[in-house]
C-alpha positions as CSV (number, residue, x, y, z in Angstrom):
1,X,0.0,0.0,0.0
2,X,2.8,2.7,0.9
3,X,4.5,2.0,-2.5
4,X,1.2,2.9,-4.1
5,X,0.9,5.8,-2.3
6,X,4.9,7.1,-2.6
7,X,3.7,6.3,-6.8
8,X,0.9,9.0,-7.0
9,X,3.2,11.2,-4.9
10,X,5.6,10.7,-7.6
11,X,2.9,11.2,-10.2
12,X,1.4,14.5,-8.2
13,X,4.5,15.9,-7.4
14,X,5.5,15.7,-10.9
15,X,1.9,17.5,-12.6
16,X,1.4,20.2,-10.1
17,X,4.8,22.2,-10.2
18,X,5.4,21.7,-13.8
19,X,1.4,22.9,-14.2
20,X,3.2,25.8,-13.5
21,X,6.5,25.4,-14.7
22,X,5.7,24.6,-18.5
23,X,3.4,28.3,-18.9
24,X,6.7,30.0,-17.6
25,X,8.7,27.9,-20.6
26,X,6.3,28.6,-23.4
27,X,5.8,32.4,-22.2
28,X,9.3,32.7,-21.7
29,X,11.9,30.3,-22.8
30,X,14.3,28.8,-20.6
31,X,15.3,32.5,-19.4
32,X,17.5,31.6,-15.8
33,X,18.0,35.0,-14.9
34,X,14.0,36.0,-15.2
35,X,13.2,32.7,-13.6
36,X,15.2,33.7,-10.7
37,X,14.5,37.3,-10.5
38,X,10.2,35.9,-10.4
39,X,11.3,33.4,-7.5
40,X,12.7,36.2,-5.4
41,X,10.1,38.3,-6.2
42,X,9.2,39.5,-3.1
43,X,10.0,38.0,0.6
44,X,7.3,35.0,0.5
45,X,8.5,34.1,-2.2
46,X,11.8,34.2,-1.8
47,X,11.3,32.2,1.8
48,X,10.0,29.4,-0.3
49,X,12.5,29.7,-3.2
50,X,15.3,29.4,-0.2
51,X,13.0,26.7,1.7
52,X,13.4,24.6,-0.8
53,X,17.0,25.0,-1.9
54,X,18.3,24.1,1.4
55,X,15.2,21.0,1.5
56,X,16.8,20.2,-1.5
57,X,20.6,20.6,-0.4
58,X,19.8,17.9,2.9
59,X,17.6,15.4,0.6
60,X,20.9,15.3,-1.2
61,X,22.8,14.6,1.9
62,X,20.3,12.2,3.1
63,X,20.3,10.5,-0.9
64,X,23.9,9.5,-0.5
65,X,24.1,8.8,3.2
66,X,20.9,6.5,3.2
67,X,21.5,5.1,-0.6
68,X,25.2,4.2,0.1
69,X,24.7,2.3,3.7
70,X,21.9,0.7,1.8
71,X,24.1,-0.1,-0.8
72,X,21.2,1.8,-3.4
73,X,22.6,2.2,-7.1
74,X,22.0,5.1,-9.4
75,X,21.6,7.6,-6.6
76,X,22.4,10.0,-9.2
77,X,18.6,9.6,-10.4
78,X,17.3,11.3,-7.4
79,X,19.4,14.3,-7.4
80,X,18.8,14.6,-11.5
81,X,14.7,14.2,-10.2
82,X,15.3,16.7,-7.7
83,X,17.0,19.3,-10.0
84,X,14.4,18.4,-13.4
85,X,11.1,18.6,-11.4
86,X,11.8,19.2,-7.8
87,X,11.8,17.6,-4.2
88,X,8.0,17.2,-5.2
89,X,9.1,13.8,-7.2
90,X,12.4,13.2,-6.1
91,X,11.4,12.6,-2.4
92,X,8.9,10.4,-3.3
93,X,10.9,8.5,-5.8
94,X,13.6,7.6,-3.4
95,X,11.2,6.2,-0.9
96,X,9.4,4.3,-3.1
97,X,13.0,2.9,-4.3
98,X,14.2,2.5,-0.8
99,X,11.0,0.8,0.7
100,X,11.5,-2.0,-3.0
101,X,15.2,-1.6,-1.9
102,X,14.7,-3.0,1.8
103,X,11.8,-5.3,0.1
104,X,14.1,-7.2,-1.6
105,X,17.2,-7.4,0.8
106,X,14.4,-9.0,3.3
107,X,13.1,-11.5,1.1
108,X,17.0,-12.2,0.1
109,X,17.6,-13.2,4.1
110,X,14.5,-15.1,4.6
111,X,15.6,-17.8,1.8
């Protein structure tokens, strides 16, 4: 049940930020330097534009400390998710990954 629900996660975190994401592209391109001026905008916005950097800066931490004493490959996928959509999807991903992960090394030491 919990991977089902870390899979819409994935699927939800994924629609809803790029619901707004793709109307920026098409308006205005990939332009980095307006994107950034619109995220700091103003102070709430800039407290969730910073939020989420630093989120995004310990999930990375967390990816490699977790994935490596698991002994997870492709950890790279994560960060990639992380930086292509957002800790929206890239959370989700790796706990869905990690729960299948710990699955499978369980059902390896009960044979």
């Amino acid at each position: 049940m919990v991977k089902i629900i870390y899979l819409l996660l994935c699927i939800i975190g994924t629609v809803l930020p790029y619901s707004q994401f793709l109307p920026f592209l098409l308006d205005n391109g990939l332009n980095i330097p307006l994107f950034i001026e619109q995220l700091f905008a103003n102070r709430i916005s800039s407290f969730f534009g910073l939020d989420l950097i630093i989120s995004s800066l310990v999930f990375w931490v967390f990816i490699f400390w977790e994935g490596t004493r698991l002994r997870m490959s492709n950890l790279w996928v994560y960060v990639a998710s992380n930086l292509l959509v957002g800790v929206s999807l890239a959370l989700p991903l790796f706990l869905l990954m990690r729960h299948q992960h710990l699955e499978q090394q369980t059902e390896t030491v009960s044979y």
